[in-house]
N, C-alpha and C positions, 0 to 999 in steps of 0.2 A: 354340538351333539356329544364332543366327548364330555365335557362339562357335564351336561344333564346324567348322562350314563354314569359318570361318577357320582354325583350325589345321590341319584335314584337307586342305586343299588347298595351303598354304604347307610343312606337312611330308611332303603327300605329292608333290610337286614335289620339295622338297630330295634325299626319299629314292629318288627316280627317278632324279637326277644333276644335276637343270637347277640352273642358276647362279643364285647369290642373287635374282640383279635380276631376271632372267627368272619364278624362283619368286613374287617380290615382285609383279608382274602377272600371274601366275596368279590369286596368290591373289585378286586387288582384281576379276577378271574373275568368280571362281567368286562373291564376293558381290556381285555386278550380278546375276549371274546368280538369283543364293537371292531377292537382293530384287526380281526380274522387269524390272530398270533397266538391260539393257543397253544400251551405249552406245558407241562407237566412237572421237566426237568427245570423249567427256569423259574417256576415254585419255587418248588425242593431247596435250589441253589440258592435262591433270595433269601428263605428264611434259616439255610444253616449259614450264612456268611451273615444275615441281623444279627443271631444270637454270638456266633464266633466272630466276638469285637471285642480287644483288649482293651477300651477305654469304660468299654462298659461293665467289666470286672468291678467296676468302683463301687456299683450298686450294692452286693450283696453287703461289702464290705463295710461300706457306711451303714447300711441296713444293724448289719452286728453291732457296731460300735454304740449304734443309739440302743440296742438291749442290753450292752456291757454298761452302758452308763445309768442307767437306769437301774438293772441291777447288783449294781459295784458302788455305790452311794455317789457316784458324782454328780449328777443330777441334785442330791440333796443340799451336797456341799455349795452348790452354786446358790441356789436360795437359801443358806445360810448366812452365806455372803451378802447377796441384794437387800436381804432383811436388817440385817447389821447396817448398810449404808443408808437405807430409804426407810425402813419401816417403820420409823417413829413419827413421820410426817404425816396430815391428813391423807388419807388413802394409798396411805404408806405401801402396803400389799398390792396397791398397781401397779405401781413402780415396779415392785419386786417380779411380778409376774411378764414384765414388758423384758428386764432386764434377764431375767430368768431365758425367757422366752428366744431371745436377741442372741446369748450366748450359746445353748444350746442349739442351737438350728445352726451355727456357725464350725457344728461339730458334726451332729448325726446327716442335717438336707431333706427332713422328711416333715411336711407340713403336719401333716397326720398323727405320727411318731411324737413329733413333738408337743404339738397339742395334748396327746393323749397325757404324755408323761408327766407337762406342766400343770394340767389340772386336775390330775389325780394327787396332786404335792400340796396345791394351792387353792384351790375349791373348798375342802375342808376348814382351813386355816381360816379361808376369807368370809364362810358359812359363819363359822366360832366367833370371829372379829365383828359380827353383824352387818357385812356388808351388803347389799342388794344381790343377788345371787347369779339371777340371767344378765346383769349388766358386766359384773364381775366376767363368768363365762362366754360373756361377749368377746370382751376385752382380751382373755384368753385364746377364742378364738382367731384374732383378726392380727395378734401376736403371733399367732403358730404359722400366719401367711408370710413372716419373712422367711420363714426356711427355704424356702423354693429359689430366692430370689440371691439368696448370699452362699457365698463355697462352704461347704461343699454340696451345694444345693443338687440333689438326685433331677428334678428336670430339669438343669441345665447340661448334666451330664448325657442326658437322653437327647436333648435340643442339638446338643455338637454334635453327637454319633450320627443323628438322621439328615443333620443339614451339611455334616461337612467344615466344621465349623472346631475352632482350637477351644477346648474346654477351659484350659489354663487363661486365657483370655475372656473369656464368659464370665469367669469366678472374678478375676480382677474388678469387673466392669459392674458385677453387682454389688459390688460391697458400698460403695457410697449409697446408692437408692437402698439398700438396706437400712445402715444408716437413717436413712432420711425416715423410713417408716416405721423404725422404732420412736425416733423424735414426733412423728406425726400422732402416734398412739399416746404420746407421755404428754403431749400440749392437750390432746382429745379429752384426755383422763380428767388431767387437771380442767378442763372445762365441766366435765359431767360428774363432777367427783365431789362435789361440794356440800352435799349431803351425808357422804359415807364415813365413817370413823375416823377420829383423830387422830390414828395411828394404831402401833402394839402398844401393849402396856409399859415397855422399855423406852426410856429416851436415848438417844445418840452418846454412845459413850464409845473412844475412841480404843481403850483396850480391847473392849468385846470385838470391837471392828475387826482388829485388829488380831484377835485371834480366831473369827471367822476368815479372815483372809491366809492366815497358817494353814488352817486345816483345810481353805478350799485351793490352797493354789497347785494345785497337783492337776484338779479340775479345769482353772480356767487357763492354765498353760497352754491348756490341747489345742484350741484353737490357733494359737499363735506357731507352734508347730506344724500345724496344718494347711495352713494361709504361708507363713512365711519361709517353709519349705519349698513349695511352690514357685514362690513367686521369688527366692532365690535359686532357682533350676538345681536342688539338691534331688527331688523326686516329681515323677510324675502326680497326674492327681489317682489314678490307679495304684501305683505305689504308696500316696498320703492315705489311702482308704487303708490298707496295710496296715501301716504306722500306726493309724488312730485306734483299729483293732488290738494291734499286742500292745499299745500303751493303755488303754480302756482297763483288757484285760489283766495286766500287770498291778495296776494302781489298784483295782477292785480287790483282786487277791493278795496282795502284798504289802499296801500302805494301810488302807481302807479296813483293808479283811472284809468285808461284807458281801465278798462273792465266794456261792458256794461253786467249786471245783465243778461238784457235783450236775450242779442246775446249767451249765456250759452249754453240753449238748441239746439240750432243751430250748436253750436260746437261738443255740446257733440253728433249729428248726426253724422258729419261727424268722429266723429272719430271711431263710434260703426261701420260705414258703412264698413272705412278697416281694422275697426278691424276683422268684421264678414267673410269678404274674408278670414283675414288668418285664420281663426278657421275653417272655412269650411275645409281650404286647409289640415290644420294640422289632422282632421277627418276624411278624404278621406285616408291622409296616414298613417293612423294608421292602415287601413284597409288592406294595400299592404305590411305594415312592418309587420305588423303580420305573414302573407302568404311568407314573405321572411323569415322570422325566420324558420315557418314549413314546407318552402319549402327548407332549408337548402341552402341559397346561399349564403350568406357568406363563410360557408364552400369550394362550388365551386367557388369563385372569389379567396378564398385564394389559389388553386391548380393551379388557370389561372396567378396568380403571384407570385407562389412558385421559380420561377429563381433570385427572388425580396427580398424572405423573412430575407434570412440570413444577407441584408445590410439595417438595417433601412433608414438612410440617400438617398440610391439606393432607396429603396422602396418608401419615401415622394416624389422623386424625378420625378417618375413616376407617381405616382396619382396626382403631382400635374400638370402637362402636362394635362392629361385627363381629370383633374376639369377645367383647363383654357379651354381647346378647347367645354366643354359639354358649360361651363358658356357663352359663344359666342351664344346660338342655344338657352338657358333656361335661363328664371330669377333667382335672389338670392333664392327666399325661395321653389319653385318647383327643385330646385337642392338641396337644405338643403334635403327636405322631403323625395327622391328615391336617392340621395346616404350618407345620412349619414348611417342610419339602415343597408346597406353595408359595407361599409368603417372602421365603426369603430372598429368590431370584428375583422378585417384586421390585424387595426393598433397593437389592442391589443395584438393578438398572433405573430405579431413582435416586443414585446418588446418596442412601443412608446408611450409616455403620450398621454391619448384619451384628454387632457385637452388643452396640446401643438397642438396636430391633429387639435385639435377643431376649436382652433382661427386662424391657419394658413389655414384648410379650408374656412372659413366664411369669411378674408381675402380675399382669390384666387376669391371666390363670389362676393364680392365686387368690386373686378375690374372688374370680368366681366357685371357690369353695364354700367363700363366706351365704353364697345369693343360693335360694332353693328357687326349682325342688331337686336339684342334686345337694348340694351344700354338703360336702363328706365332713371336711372340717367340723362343722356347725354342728352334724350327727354325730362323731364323736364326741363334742363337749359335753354334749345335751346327755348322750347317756352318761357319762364321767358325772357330770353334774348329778344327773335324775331330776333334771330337769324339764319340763316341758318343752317340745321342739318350740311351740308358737312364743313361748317367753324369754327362749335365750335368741328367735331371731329378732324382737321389738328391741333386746339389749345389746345384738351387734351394729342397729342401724347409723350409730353417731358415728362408729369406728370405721364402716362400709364405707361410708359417705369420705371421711377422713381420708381414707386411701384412695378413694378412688380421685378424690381433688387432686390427691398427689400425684398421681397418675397420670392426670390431664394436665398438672405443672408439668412436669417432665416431659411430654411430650410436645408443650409450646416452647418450651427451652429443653431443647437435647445436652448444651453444654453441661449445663447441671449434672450430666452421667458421662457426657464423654471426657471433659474436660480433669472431674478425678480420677477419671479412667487411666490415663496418658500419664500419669503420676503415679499410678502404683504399677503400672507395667513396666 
């Protein structure tokens, strides 16, 4: 009964129109209600203790930093770079955009952000170079889904706060499947790429390279900063959000010059504006994880896939089905918020790392950016591009597919994630 009362009232909110966060206190209201506990104060208190979390401070911050890069030329600098090393190859500009794609996300954490930023750089270029354009934008898209997945990735920062769970430990654990789905995207490429341009008009000359990598290393330093700060206990990942903000903003006005003073607080607008959606969102569900904890449903989800429990492998295997098909109908981070706080007590009393869970969930989310009819990601490109929605999704289908194989690798071998996990910890 509590089961039904939570979904019945979290999807029949959605399906009325009300906005996630608001639906996300319905629902925690309708089970006060089921379990005769309502309470007014223990709202109030849930959603000012969601938003007052210092780990979740990281959000605006990363948020900033991908506007500071963007508008401070590091962004460019970085595909100055991938073009100098790959661009003279057939479908040179894949490459660059995978790689593009692979480093940036490795700084700002924002699927979205990223996408946006990589195909507003690279869309034109690849327009010019006469490449197929929705297949291109594809590829861009299905690129901007590792941000999610690698540190300083914003839902995994959201997945730790809600589940309980060490962020610092998250970041660790998604950097190889990161990895792996840039490599899945560059083998994809080269499979469907054999029609597209020769390359730039430049061949590989090791000077140019090489003073692309002058001017960009200011750029691709951040990352290693960021990751390797971390993961030597010099800073929190709150503290690294920090970091990557006044070194953004130092580099853009000082080395770069191409950041106006001026244009600062403008940025720093837009970034507090989605940052504050997600804090809201994350506060809304503090308030229905709470009520799921006291309404024991974890407990009951584990008896509705207790036929499941005794085969870990069986059991990711089925959750992850269910995450792909919810990810279809919900965004990345309103799916983070109502089923991690379930899922993970799941995983736990079947014996699987909630840390492997972790990235392999936020993963499964990530491609359902790419799948409509939500598909955020994919609406982004599409308008970047001005492109047709129905033409850049026929061009993400090779790269969907790509990932999602990867996806279902990884979850019939876990070591693949745990095992370089345990190495970079």
């Amino acid at each position: 009964m509590t089961i039904a009362t939570f979904l019945f009232s979290l999807l029949g909110a959605m399906a009325l129109g009300a906005p996630i966060a608001f639906s996300l206190l319905i629902c925690g209201v309708a089970l006060m209600l089921q379990m005769d506990n309502f309470d007014t104060q223990i709202v109030a208190q849930n959603l000012l203790e969601g938003a007052n979390n210092y780990p979740l401070m990281a959000v605006p911050f990363f948020m900033l930093t991908g506007e500071l890069m963007n508008a401070g030329g590091l962004s460019q600098r970085i595909v100055e770079v991938a073009d100098a090393l790959v661009g003279h190859v057939r479908g040179g500009l894949g490459y660059v955009a995978i790689i593009t794609a692979a480093v940036v996300a490795s700084i700002s954490g924002s699927a979205v952000a990223d996408t946006a930023a990589v195909a507003a750089l690279l869309i034109p270029m690849m327009r010019n170079a006469g490449y197929n354009v929705p297949r291109s934008a594809g590829l861009i898209a299905s690129a901007g889904c590792i941000a999610p997945v690698v540190p300083p990735s914003i839902p995994l920062v959201v997945f730790g706060v809600t589940t309980q769970l060490s962020i610092t430990k998250l970041f660790m654990t998604g950097i190889f499947p990161g990895f792996l789905m840039a490599l899945t995207l560059a083998t994809t490429w080269w499979i469907v790429a054999k029609k597209e341009p020769g390359g730039s008009q430049h061949a590989f000359a090791l000077g140019r390279f090489l003073t692309a990598l002058r001017n960009g290393v200011w750029a691709l330093v951040l990352p290693f900063v960021i990751i390797g700060g971390m993961k030597a206990g010099v800073f929190t990942p709150t503290e690294a959000a920090v970091v990557a903000v006044f070194y953004s903003l130092f580099t853009g006005l000082f080395v770069y010059r191409e950041l106006d003073y001026r244009k600062v607080p403008e940025l720093m607008l837009a970034a507090l504006k989605t940052s504050s959606t997600i804090m809201f969102l994350v506060a809304c569900a503090m308030v229905s994880a709470w009520l799921i904890t006291v309404a024991d449903i974890p407990a009951q989800t584990v008896a509705l896939l207790q036929p499941f429990m005794d085969s870990p492998i069986l059991l990711m295997f089925v959750i992850t089905v269910l995450v792909i098909i919810v990810g279809t109908a919900l965004d990345l981070m309103p799916t983070v918020l109502i089923l991690g706080p379930i899922l993970v007590p799941v995983v736990k009393l079947a014996g699987i790392d909630p840390y492997y869970f972790g990235v392999l969930f936020i993963m499964n989310n990530a491609i359902g950016l790419l799948t409509p009819p939500v598909g955020t990601v994919l609406n982004v490109v599409a308008g970047v591009s001005k492109e047709k929605l129905d033409d850049v999704i026929k061009g993400v289908w090779p790269f969907l597919v790509a990932e999602t194989a990867l996806m279902f690798l990884l979850v019939f071998f876990p070591k693949l994630v745990t095992v370089p996990a345990k190495w970079l910890m």
